[in-house]
C-alpha positions as CSV (number, residue, x, y, z in Angstrom):
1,X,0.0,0.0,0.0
2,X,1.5,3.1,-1.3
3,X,2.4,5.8,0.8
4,X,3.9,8.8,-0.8
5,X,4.8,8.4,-3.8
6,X,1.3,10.4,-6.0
7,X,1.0,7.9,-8.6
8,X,0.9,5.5,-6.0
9,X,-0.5,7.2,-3.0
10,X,-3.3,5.2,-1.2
11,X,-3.0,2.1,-4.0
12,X,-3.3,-1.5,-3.0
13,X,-1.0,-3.6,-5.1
14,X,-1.4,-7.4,-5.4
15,X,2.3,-8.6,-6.0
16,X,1.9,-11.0,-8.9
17,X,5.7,-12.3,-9.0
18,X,8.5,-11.9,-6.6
19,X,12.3,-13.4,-7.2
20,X,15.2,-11.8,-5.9
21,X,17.2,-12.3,-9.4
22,X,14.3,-10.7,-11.7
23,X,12.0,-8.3,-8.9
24,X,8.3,-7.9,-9.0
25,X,5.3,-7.7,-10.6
26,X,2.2,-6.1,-9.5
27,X,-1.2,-5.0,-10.3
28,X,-3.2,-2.2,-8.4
29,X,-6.8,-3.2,-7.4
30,X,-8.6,-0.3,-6.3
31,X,-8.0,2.4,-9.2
32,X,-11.0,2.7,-11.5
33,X,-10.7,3.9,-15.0
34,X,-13.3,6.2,-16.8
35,X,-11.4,6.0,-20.3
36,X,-11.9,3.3,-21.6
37,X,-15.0,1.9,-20.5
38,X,-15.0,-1.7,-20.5
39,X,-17.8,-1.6,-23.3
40,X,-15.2,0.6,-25.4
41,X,-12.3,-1.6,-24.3
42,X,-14.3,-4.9,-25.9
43,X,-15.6,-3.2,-28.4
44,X,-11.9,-2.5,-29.6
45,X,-11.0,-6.2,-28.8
46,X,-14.0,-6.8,-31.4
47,X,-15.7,-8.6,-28.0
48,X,-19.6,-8.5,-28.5
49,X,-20.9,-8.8,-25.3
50,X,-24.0,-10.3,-24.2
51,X,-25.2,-8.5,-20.2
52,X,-22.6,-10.2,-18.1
53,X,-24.3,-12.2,-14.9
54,X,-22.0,-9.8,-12.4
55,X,-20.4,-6.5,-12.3
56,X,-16.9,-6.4,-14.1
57,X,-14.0,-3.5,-12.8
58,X,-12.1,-2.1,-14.6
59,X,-9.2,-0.7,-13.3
60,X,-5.6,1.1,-13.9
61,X,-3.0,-1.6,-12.8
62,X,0.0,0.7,-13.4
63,X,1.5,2.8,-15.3
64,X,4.1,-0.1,-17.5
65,X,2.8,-0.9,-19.8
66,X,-0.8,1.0,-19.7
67,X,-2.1,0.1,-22.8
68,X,-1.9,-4.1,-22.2
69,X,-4.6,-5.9,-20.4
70,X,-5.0,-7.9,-17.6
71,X,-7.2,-10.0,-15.9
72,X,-6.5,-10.8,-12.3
73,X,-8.9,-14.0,-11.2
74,X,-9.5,-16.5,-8.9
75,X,-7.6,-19.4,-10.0
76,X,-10.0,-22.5,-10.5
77,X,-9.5,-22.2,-14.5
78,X,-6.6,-21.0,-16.1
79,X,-5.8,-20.6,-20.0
80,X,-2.5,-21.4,-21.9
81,X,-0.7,-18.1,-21.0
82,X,-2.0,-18.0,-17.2
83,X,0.4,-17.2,-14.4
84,X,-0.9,-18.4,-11.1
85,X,0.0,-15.5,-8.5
86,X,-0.2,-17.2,-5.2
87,X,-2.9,-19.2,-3.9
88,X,-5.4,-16.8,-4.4
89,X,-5.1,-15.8,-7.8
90,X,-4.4,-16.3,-11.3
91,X,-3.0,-13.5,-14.4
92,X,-4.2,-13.4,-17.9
93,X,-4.0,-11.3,-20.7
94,X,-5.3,-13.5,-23.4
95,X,-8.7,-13.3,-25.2
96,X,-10.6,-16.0,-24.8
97,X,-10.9,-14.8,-20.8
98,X,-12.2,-11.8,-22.2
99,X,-14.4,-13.3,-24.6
100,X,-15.8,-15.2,-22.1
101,X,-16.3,-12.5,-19.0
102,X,-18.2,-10.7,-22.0
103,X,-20.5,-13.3,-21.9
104,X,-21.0,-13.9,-18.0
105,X,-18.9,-17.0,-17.9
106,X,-15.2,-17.6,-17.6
107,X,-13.4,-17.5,-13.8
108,X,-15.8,-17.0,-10.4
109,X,-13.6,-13.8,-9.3
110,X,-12.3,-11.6,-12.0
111,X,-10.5,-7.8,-12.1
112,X,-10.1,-6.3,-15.8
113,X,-7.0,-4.2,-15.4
114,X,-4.8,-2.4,-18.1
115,X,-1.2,-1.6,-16.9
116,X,0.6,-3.4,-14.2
117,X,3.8,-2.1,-11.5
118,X,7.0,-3.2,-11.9
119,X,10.4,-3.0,-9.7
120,X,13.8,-4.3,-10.6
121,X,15.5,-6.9,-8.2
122,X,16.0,-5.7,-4.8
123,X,14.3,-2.4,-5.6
124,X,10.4,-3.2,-4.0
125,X,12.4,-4.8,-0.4
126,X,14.4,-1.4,-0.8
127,X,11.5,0.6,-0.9
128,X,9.7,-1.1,2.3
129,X,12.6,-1.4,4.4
130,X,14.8,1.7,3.7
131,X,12.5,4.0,2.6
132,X,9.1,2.9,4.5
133,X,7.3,3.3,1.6
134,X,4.7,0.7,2.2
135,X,2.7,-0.9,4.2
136,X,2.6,-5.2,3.6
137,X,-0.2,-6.9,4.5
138,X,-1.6,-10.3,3.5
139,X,-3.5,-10.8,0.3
140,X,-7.3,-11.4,1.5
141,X,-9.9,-12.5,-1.4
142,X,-13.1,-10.6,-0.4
143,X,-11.0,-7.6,-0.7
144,X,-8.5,-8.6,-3.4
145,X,-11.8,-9.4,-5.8
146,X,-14.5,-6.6,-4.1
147,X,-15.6,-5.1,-7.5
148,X,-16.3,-1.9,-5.7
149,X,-12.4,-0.4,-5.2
150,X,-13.8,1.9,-2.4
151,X,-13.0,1.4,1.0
152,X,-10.0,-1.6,-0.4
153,X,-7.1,0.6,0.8
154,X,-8.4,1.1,4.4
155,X,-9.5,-2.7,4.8
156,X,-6.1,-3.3,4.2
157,X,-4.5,-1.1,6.6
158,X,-6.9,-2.9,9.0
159,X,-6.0,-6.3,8.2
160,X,-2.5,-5.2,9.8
161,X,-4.1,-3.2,12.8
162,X,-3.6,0.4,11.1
163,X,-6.3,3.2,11.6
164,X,-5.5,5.2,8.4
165,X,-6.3,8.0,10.8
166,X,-3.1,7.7,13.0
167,X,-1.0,8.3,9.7
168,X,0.7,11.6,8.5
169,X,2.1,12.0,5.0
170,X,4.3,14.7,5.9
171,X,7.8,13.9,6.0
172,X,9.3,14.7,9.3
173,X,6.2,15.0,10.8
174,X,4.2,12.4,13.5
């Protein structure tokens, strides 16, 4: 959870992949988009959807990368290019997922996200342990998959006991 940094103030970031040689990848799930739509992004994907049977996000997952999709889901069906991202979910950025969230079908859990974070090896551990830059807490699938991203950043701070309240973003202040 972002800290002070204003691209990523107040962002909760599902870490995707983590190796010491190669670094990490992320997605942030509680940034909405209002361009595209998701009706614009499938119609450029030539995806005609039928009323899906739940409410789809669609969301900014970073700024590498912006213009390729995601979908973050629960992991009980993959495709060929999925990467399984812990036990909770699942990544990927292939069409037929798409084709068939248009639809209502596909995965139980899904997030449509365009974009995802990236650090370089040892940069992410540098940035939470030199620089405090964010709070860690553990992934937690009602909110990792809550389609609403309101309210996603503070139930995180209070799976790890933090009152967003009791923080100041001003350096050098308490």
């Amino acid at each position: 959870m972002g800290l002070l940094d204003t691209e990523f103030a107040q962002t909760v970031i599902y870490v995707c992949a983590h190796s010491k040689e190669e670094g990490a990848m992320g997605v942030i799930i509680n940034r909405t988009l209002r361009d595209p739509t998701i009706e614009m992004l499938f119609n450029q994907l030539d995806v005609s959807p039928n009323p899906p049977h739940r409410q789809l996000f669609l969301g900014m997952g970073g700024p590498v990368d912006s213009t390729r999709g995601f979908v973050l889901h629960s992991p009980e069906r993959t495709y060929g290019e999925t990467m399984l991202a812990g036990n909770l979910a699942a990544v990927t950025s292939t069409l037929p997922i798409l084709q068939e969230l248009a639809h209502g079908s596909g995965p139980e859990e899904a997030l449509m996200l365009l974009g995802h974070a990236a650090w370089d090896a040892g940069q992410l551990e540098a940035e939470i342990i030199q620089h405090n830059a964010w709070f860690v807490a553990p992934a937690n699938k009602q909110i990792l998959f809550d389609p609403d991203p309101k309210g996603k950043w503070e139930k995180s701070l209070a799976l790890i006991g933090i009152d967003p309240a009791s923080l100041s973003f001003k350096v050098g202040e308490s």
